[in-house]
C-alpha positions as CSV (number, residue, x, y, z in Angstrom):
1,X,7.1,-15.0,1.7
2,X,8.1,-11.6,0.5
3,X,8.6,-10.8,3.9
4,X,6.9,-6.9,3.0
5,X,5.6,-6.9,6.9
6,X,9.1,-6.5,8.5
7,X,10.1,-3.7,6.1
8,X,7.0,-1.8,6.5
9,X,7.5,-2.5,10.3
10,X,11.3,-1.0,10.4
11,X,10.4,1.9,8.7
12,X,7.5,2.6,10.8
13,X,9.7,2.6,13.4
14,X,12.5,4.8,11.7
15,X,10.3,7.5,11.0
16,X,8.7,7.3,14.7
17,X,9.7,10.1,16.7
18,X,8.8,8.1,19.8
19,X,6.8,5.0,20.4
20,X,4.1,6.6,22.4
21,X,0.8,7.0,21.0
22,X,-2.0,4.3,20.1
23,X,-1.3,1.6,17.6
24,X,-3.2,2.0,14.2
25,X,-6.2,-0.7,14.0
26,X,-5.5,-1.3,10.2
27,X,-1.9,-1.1,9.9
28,X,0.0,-0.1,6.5
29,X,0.7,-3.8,5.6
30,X,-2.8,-4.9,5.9
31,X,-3.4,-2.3,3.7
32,X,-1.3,-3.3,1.0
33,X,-2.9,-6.8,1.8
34,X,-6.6,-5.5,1.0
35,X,-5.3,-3.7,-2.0
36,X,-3.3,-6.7,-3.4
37,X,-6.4,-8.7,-2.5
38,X,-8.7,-6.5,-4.6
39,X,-6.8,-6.4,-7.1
40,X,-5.9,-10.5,-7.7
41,X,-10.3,-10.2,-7.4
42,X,-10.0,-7.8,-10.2
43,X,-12.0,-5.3,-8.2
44,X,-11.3,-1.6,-8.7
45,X,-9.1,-0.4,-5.7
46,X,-11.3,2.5,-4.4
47,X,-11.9,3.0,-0.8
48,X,-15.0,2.4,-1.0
49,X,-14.9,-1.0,-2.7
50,X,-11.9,-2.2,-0.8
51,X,-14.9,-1.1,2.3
52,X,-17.2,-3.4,0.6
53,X,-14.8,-6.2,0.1
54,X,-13.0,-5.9,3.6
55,X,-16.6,-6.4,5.4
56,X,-17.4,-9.6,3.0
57,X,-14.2,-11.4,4.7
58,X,-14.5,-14.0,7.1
59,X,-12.9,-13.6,10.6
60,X,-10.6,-17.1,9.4
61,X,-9.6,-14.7,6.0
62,X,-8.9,-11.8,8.1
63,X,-6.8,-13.3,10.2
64,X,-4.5,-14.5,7.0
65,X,-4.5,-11.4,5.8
66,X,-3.1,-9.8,8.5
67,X,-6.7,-7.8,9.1
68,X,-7.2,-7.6,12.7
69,X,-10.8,-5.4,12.9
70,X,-13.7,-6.5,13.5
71,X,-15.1,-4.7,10.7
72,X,-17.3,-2.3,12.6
73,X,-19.4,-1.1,9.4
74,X,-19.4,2.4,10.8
75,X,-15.6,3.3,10.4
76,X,-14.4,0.6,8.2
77,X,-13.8,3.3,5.1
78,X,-11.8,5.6,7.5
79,X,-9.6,3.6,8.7
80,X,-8.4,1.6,5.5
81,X,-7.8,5.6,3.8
82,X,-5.8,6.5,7.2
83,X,-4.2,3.2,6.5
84,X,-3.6,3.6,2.6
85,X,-2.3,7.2,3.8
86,X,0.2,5.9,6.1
87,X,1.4,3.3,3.7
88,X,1.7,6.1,1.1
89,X,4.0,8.3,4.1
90,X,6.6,5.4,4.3
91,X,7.4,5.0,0.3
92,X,6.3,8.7,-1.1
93,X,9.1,9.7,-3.1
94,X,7.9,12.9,-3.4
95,X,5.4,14.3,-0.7
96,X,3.2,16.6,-1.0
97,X,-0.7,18.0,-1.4
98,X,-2.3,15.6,-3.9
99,X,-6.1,16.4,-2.7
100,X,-6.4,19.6,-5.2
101,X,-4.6,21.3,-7.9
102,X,-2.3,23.2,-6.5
103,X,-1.3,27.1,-7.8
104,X,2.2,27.8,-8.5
105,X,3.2,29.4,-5.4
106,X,1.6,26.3,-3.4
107,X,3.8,24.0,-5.8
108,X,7.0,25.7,-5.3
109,X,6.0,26.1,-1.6
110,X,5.5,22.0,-1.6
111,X,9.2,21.6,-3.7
112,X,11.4,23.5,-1.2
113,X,9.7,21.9,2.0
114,X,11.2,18.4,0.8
115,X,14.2,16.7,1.7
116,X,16.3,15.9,-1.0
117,X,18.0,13.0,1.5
118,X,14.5,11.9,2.7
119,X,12.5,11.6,-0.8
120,X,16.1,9.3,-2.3
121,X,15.5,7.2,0.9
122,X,11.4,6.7,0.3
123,X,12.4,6.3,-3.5
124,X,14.8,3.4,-2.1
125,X,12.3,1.9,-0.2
126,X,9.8,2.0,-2.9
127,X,12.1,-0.1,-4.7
128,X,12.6,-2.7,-1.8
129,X,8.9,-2.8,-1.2
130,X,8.4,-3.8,-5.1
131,X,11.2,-5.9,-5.6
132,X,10.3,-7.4,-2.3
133,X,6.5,-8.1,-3.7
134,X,8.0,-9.8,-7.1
135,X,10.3,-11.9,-5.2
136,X,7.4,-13.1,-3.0
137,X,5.4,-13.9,-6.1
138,X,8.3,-15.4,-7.7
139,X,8.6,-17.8,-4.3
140,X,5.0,-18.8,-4.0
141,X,5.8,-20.5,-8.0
142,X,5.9,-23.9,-8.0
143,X,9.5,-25.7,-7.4
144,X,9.1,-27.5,-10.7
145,X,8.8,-24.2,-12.5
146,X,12.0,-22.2,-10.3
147,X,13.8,-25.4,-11.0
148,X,13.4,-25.0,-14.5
149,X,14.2,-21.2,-14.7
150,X,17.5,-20.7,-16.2
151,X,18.8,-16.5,-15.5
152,X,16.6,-13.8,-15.0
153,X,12.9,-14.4,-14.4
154,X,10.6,-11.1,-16.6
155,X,7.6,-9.6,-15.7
156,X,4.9,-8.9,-17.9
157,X,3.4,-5.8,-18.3
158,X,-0.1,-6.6,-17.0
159,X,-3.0,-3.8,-17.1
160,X,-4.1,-2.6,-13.8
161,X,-7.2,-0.7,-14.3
162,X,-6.5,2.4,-11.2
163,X,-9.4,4.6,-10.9
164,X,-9.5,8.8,-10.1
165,X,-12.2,10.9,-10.1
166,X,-14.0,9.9,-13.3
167,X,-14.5,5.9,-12.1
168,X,-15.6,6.6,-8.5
169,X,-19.3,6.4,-7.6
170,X,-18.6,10.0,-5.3
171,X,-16.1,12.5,-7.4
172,X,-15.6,14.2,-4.0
């Protein structure tokens, strides 16, 4: 309903610079899928447990998710991060090394290799993707409830519980 695929999907394809190549097995909207799914199990969203929960899926739940592997144990981990990764590349408002602290020269080097024009559009699309989340939330409410809505329809501000380095089984 919030019709996330098609966005992701047109801004794949702006930021192409050709369509050749191989098609991705986990694609960046069946990575938001498996991290929305986590999450709604209130699951911690590391690789390693999305892993865990995307092999514990039926081929039937797969399929609604949009999660066309097989789930070939081997490779599953790789391929959801090159997924997350990609997902990241379309919306990153500001790009750039986050895998280490970086010294100041590496920083400034980061700062003036971005596009001031590119990180407003991925900020803009950030927004879309969001606002395009809440409004498929707000959509899969029941009529009785939209019906009774009268103006602007708040969020609350519900804890998320993201993990770094300190909750993950591996720090590296």
């Amino acid at each position: 309903k919030s019709a996330v695929q098609k966005l992701l999907l047109r801004w794949r394809d702006e930021d192409a610079k050709s369509p050749a190549g191989r098609r991705p097995v986990l694609t960046p909207t069946a990575a938001l899928s498996l991290i929305l799914l986590q999450l709604r199990l209130k699951r911690a969203p590391l690789i390693t447990e999305l892993s865990e929960t995307f092999l514990h899926l039926s081929a039937t739940q797969r399929a609604i998710l949009g999660l066309t592997h097989d789930g070939n144990e081997d490779r599953v981990y790789d391929r959801i991060w090159a997924a997350i990764q990609r997902l990241i590349a379309l919306v990153d408002e500001f790009p750039g090394r986050r895998d280490k602290r970086l010294t100041e020269a590496e920083f400034v080097a980061v700062i003036s290799a971005r596009d001031a024009a590119d990180c407003a559009m991925r900020r803009e699309r950030l927004f879309s993707l969001a606002n395009a989340l809440l409004e498929g939330s707000r959509q899969c409410l029941p009529k009785e409830l939209l019906d009774r809505a009268d103006g602007n329809v708040a969020l609350d501000a519900t804890f998320i519980p993201l993990y770094g380095k300190t909750g993950n089984r591996s720090p590296k």
